[in-house]
C-alpha positions in Angstrom: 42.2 80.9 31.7 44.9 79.1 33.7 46.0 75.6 32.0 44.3 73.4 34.6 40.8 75.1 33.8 41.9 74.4 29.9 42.7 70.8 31.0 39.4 70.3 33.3 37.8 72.0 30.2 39.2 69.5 27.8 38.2 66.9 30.0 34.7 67.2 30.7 33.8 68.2 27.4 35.9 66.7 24.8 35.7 63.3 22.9 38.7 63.1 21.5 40.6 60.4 24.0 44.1 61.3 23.5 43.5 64.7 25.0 41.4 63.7 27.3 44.2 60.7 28.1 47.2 63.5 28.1 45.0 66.0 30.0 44.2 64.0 33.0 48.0 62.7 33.4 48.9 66.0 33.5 46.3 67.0 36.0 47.7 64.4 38.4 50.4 66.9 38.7 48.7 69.6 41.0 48.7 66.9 43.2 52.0 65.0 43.0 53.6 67.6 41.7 55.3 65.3 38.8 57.6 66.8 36.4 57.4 64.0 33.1 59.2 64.4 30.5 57.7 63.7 27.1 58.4 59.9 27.0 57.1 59.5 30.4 53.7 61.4 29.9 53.8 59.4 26.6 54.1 55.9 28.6 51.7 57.0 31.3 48.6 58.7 29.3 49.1 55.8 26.6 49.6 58.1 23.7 52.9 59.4 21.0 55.2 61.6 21.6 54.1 63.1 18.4 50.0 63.6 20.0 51.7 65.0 23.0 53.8 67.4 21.2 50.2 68.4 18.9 48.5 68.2 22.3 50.2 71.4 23.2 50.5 72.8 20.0 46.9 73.3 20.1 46.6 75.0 23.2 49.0 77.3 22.0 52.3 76.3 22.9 55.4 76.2 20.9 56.0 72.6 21.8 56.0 70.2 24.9 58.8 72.1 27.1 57.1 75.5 26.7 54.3 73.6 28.5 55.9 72.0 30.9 57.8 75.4 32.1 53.9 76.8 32.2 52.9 73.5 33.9 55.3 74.0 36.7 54.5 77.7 37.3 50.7 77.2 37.6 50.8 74.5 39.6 53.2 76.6 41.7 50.3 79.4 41.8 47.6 76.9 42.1 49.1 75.5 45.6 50.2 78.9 46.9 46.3 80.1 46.6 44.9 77.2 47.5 46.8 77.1 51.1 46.2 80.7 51.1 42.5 80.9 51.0 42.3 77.5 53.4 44.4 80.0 55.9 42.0 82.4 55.7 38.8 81.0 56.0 40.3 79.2 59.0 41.0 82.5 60.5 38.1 83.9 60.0 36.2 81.6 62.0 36.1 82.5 65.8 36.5 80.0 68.7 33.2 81.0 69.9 31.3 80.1 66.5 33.7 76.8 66.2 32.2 75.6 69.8 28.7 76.6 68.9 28.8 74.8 65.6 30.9 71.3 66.9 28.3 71.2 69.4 25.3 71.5 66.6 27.4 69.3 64.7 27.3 66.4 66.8 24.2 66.8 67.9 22.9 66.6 64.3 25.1 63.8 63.2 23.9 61.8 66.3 20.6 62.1 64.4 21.7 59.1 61.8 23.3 56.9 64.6 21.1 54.1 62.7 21.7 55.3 58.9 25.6 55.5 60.0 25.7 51.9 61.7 24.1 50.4 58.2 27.2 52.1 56.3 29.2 49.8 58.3 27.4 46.9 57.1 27.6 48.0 53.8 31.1 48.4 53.9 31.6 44.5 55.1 30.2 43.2 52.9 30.3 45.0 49.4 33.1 46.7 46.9 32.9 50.7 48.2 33.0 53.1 45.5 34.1 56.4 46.7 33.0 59.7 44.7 34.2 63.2 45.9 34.0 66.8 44.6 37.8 68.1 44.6 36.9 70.9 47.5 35.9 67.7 49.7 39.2 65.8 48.6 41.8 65.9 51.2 39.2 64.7 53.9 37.5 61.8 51.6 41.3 60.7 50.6 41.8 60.3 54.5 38.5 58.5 54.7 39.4 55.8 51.6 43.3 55.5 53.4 41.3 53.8 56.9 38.8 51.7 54.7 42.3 50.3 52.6 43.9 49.9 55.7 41.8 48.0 57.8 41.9 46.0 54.3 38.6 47.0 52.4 38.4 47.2 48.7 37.7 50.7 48.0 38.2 52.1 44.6 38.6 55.7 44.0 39.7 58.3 41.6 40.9 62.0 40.6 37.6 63.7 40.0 38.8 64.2 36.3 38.8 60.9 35.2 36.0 60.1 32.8 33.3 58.6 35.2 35.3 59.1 37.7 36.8 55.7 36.4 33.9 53.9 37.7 31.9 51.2 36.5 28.8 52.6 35.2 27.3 48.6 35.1 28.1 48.2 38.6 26.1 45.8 40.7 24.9 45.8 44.5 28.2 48.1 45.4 28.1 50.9 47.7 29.0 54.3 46.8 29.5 56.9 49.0 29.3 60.5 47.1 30.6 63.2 48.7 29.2 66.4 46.6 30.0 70.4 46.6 29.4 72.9 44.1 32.3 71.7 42.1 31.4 68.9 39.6 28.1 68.7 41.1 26.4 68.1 36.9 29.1 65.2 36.3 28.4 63.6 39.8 24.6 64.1 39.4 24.6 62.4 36.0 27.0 59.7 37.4 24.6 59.3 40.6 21.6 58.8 37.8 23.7 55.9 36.0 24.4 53.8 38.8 21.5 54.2 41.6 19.2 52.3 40.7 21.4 48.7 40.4 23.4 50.0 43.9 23.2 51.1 47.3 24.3 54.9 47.2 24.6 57.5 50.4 24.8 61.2 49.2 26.0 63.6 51.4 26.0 67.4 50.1 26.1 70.6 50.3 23.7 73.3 50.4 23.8 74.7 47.4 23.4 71.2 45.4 21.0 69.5 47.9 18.0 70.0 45.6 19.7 68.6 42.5 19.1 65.1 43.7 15.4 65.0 44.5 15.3 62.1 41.7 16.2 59.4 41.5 16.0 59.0 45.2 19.3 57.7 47.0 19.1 55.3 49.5 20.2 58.0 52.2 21.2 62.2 51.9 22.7 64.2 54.4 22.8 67.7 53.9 26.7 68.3 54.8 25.4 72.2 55.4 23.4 71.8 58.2 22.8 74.9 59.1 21.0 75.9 56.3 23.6 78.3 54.3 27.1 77.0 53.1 29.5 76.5 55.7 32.9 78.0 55.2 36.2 75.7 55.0 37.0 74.9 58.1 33.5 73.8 59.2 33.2 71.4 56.5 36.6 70.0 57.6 35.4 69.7 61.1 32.0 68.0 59.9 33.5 65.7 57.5 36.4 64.6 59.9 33.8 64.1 62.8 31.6 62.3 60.2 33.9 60.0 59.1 35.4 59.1 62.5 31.5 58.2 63.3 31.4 55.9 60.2 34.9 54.7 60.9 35.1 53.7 64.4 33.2 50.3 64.3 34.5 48.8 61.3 36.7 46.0 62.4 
């Protein structure tokens, strides 16, 4: 197992805070790429140098350093595969199938011209929460940089935070939850805390579609239209084109 899965691991099951507090700092990393030293990590997870030093004792480790050094290499590995299998899954995608599928795309989309224009209302006039799965995470990250921009409060998180660091006893907020495979049982049991005091838009995946049946959201799209799970660069296309749609009449 490579140390993120031990740190998501540690995160989504464990009840011991400190870990969970060291684990998602360090999880930051794969995507900023931060080196801490000990007293930094200690400062930014909120814990001893002494917890940070047992932290990594635990999982094996001789000590903090020995950690770090297999920190930096996995995240090093982590980013190489990642941009490797984005490469290929764009190449294996034809132009033909790209100009069938944008045109299927839009033509779908143009289906919830009315759903889409009450998202923008939403977004005037109450606090967005945005929730994401981490394969949908460099679009939705795009998406909650135009909403801050044009200078609405959105909040957002790493998907490893505990609740995704929102406010379960949240009030007549939107949340717009963006859902693959990945985390789809933590997002589900999120959606169920929070749906019925709020105004939530789900859009998913195939695979997870049938997962949220109940409680019923206020809107679903199925991201997969097509009726099987679309490969990288489709959902890039779809989510791009989707939020340009939600995007382009919010003042």
């Amino acid at each position: 197992m490579t140390l993120r899965n031990k740190l998501l691991a540690i995160v989504q099951t464990s009840s011991n805070q400190v870990k969970v507090s060291i684990s998602n700092v360090l999880l930051r990393s794969y995507d900023d790429g931060g080196k801490y030293t000990i007293s930094e990590l200690s400062i930014m997870s909120y814990t001893s140098k002494s917890s940070i030093t047992k932290f990594a004792i635990n999982l094996g480790y001789k000590g903090y350093k020995e950690l770090q050094f297999v920190l930096e290499n996995d995240i090093a590995n982590f980013n190489q595969n990642f941009e490797f299998n984005n490469e290929k899954n764009m190449f294996d995608e034809t132009w033909d199938s790209i100009k069938e599928f944008t045109i299927n795309m839009v033509s779908y989309i143009e289906i919830f011209k009315d759903d889409l224009i009450k998202i923008n209302e939403h977004i005037k006039n109450k606090k967005i929460n945005l929730i994401w799965s981490y394969s949908l995470e460099q679009s939705i990250k795009i998406f909650a940089g135009i909403l801050k921009q044009k200078g609405y409060y959105t909040n957002y998180s790493p998907i490893n935070n505990t609740n995704f660091s929102i406010n379960i006893d949240a009030r007549d907020e939107l949340f717009l939850i963006f859902v693959s495979g990945t985390d789809n049982e933590r997002i589900f049991n999120l959606f169920k805390k929070i749906n019925d005091k709020n105004i939530t838009y789900l859009f998913l995946t195939h695979s997870v579609s049938n997962s949220f049946l109940k409680p019923k959201p206020n809107f679903k799209m199925n991201i997969d239209f097509e009726n099987e799970s679309l490969g990288y660069t489709k959902r890039q296309l779809f989510l791009s084109y989707l939020i340009t749609q939600i995007s382009k009449n919010i003042k």
